[in-house]
N, C-alpha and C positions, 0 to 999 in steps of 0.2 A: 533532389540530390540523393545519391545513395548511401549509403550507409558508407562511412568511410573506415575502412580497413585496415587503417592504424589504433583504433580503438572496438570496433565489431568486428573480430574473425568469423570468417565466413565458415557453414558446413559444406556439406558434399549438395550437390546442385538437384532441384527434383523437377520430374517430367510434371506437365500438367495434369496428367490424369493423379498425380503421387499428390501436387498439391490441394487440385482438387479434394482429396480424399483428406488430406490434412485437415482442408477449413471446412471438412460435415456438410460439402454440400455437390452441387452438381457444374461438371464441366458441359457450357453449354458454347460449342463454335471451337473453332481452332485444333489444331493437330495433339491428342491426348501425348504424344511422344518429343513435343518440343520442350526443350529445356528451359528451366529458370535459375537463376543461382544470386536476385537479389529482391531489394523492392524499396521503394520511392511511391512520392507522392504524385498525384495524377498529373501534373502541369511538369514533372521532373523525373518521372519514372525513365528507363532506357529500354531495348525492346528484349532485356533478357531479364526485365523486374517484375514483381505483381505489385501491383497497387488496390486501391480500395475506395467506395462510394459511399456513404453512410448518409447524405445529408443532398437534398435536392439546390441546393443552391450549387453545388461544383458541378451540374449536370454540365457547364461550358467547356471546363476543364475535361471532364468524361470526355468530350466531341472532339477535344484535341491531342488526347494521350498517344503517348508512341509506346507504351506496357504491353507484355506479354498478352496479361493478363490483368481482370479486374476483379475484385472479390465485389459483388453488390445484394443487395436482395432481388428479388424474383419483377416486381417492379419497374425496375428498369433497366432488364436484362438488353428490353431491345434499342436500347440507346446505345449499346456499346459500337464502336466506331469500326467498319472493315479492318478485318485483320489482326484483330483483337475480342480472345478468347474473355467469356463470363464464367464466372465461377459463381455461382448461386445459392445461397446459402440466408437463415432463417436472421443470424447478427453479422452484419457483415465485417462490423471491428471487433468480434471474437473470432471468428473465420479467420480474416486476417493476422490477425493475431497468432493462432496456430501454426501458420504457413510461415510468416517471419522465424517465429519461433525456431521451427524446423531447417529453414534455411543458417541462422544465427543461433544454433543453440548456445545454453550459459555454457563458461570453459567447468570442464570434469577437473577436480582437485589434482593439485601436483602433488602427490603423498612427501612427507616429509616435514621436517622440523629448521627453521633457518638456521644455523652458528647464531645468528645473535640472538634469539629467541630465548626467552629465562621460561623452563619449565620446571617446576617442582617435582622434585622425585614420587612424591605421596600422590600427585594424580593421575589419574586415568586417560589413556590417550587411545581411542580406537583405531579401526584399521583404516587406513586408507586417507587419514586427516591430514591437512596441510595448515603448517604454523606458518607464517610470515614473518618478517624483520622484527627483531625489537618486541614482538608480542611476549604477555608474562601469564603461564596460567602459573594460578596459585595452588596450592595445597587441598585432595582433597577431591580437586575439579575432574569432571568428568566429561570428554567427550563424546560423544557419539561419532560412530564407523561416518567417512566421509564428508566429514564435517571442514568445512574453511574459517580459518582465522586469520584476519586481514595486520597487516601492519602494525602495530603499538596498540593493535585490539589488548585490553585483560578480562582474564575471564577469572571473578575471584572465589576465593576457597570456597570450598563446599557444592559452588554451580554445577548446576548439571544441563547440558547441552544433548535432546537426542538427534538421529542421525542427520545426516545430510544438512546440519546450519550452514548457517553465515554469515557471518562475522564482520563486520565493516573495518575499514580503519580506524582507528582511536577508538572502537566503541569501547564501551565500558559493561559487564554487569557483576552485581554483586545479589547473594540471598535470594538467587532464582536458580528455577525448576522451568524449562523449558522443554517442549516438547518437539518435532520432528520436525525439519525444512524450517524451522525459523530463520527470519532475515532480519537482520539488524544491520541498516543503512549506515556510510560513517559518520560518528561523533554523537550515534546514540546512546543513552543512559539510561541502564535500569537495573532497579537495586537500590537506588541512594536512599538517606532517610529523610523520607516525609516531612511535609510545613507542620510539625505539630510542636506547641509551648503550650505552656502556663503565663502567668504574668505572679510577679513574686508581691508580696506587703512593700518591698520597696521600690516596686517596680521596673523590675529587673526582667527580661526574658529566660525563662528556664526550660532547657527543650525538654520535650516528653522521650522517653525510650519509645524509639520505632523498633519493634520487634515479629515483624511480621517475614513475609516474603512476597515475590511477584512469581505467580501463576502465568506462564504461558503456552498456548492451545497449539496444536500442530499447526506451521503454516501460519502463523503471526506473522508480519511486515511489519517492520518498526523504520519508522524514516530516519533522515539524516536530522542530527541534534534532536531528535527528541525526546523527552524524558518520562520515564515510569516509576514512579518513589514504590516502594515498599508498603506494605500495609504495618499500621500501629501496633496494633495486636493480632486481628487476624489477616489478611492475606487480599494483593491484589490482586485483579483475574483479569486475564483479556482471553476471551474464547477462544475457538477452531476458527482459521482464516480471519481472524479481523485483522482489518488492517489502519496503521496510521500513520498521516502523512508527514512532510519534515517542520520541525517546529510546534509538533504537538506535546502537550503537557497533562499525564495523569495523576491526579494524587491520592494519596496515599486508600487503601480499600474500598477502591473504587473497581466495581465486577461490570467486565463488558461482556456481552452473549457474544456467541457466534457470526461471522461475518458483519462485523459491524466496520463503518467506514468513516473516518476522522480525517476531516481535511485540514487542511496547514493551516497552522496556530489555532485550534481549536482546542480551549483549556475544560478540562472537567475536575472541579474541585472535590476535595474527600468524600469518602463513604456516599458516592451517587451511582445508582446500580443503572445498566444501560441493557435493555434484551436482545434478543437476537436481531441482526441483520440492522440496527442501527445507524442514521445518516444523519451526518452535520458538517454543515457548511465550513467554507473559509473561516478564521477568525469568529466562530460562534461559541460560546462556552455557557460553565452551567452553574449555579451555586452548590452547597453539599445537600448531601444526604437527600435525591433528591431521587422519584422512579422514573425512567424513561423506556415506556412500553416497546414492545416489540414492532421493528418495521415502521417507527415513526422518523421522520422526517425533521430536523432543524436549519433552517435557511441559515444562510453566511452571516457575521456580522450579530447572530442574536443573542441576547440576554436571556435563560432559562432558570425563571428563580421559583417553578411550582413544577409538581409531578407534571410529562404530558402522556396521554392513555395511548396504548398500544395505535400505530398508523395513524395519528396524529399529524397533520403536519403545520406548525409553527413558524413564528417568523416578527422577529422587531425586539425591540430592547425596555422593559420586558415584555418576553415572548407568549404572543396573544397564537389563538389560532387564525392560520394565514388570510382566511375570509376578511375576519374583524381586523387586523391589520391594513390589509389592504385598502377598507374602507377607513379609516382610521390615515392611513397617509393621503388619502382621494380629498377628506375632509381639511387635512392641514393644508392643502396645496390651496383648495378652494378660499381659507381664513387669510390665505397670504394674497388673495388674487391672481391667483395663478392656475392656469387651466389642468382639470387632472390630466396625470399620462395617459397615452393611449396603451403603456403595459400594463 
């Protein structure tokens, strides 16, 4: 099915040799000057779409597409079907990717501030930004030139937003410093304060002052409901590009490097430092104060209660390295009678 155009407006339509050139690779077959203006999935695509190959199980669907064109690797260029152009390129769902892109670019900000919108006199509004319904910046707050803020988003005192964010609906942030094209999906939060207490002589919860801020890197993703507390005293950090998904939870001075990637419901408890380009699964989380090397790996679902060393890859509850787990579930099946898997 295409992209339906009550929700994706369409751009301006590009020839084949335009898309080719889009997804960094080579148009191989078909007329470099026919046009495209959408894109679907191989089994759905129409003959004015591109679509895309990444995986040899759809080769069936490949035999049967009526798409313009196909973005695939080099591979299985000559599979593609009479009359249907290849576009050949090194990732084919980055390829892809570009050309959608290009076809559906994000809408450019509608500059302006709504009547219902509460803005504080005392903050900063750059050029070109667009406030929404009902949104409240506080006191203080600083925009960045072309920056969107979505519906009943607040952005509060003191934040600083640089250019080109945005803003979801409802989000929330407070005591943050964020840096350039940040995305905040809606109904994310970041800013709040931190799980941190004492317990009192009479056993009473007494919160701790969270007095920190959240650090955010150019190009952060923050999904929808996700949360990012504040740091206690010093400060929480999510690198350049990382990103995380909806339903993730960070606490409180917890530093994540560069391009790191959190998938939905993935909890990391306070003060656990994460290095560049970090990966965890669905539902995987970590105890505190704990190191998680560079370029390591945590499978879905795992319990992470010890340092794991830089490209590590982990896995099970608690999280062993993925070898010894494996053989560790191979043995439980065998105790139960029951023949190990063949994954």
């Amino acid at each position: 099915m295409a992209a339906d155009p009550r929700f994706h407006r369409a751009g301006a339509a590009l020839t084949l040799a335009e898309a080719a050139a889009a997804a960094g690779g080579e148009l191989v077959g078909g007329d470099p000057a026919r046009v495209v203006s959408g894109v679907g999935p191989l089994d759905g695509a129409r003959p004015e779409d591109v679509s895309f190959l990444d995986n040899r199980r759809y080769l069936p669907k490949l035999a049967e597409t009526q798409a313009a064109a196909v973005v695939l690797g080099r591979d299985f260029a000559g599979r593609v079907p009479e009359g249907v152009a290849a576009i050949v390129v090194a990732d084919p769902k980055l390829g892809f990717g570009r050309v959608a892109r290009r076809l559906f670019p994000q809408p450019a900000p509608r500059p302006g501030i709504h009547p219902t919108a509460v803005v504080d006199p005392a903050a900063t509004i750059g050029d070109g930004v667009e406030i929404g319904p009902y949104a409240v910046i506080e006191a203080g707050a600083e925009i960045g030139a072309g920056c969107v803020i979505g519906p009943h988003a607040v952005v509060g005192e003191g934040v600083v937003l640089g250019e080109g964010c945005r803003i979801g609906a409802h989000a929330s942030l407070s005591h943050c410093i964020a840096g350039r094209f940040v995305v905040l999906h809606p109904g994310a939060r970041i800013g709040q304060e931190g799980f941190g207490f004492s317990v009192t002589p009479e056993g009473r919860f007494e919160t701790m002052p969270q007095l920190g801020r959240v650090l955010l890197g150019d190009a952060v993703e923050v999904g929808a409901n996700a949360c990012v507390d504040r740091g206690s005293q010093g400060d929480t950090v999510l690198g350049m590009g990382t990103r995380l998904d909806n339903l993730v939870q960070i606490g409180h001075n917890v530093k994540a490097g560069r391009a790191c990637v959190l998938v939905s419901q993935v909890g990391i408890a306070g003060s656990t430092v994460l290095g560049d380009g970090v990966q965890m699964g669905g539902q995987s989380g970590t105890s505190g104060h704990l190191t998680i090397g560079d370029r390591a790996q945590v499978a879905a679902q795992s319990g992470v209660m010890s340092d794991v060393g830089p490209g590590e890859v982990v896995g099970g509850s608690p999280a062993w390295p993925m070898r010894e787990t494996l053989r560790a579930f191979a043995a439980l099946r065998r105790l139960a009678g029951r023949p190990a898997s063949k994954a």
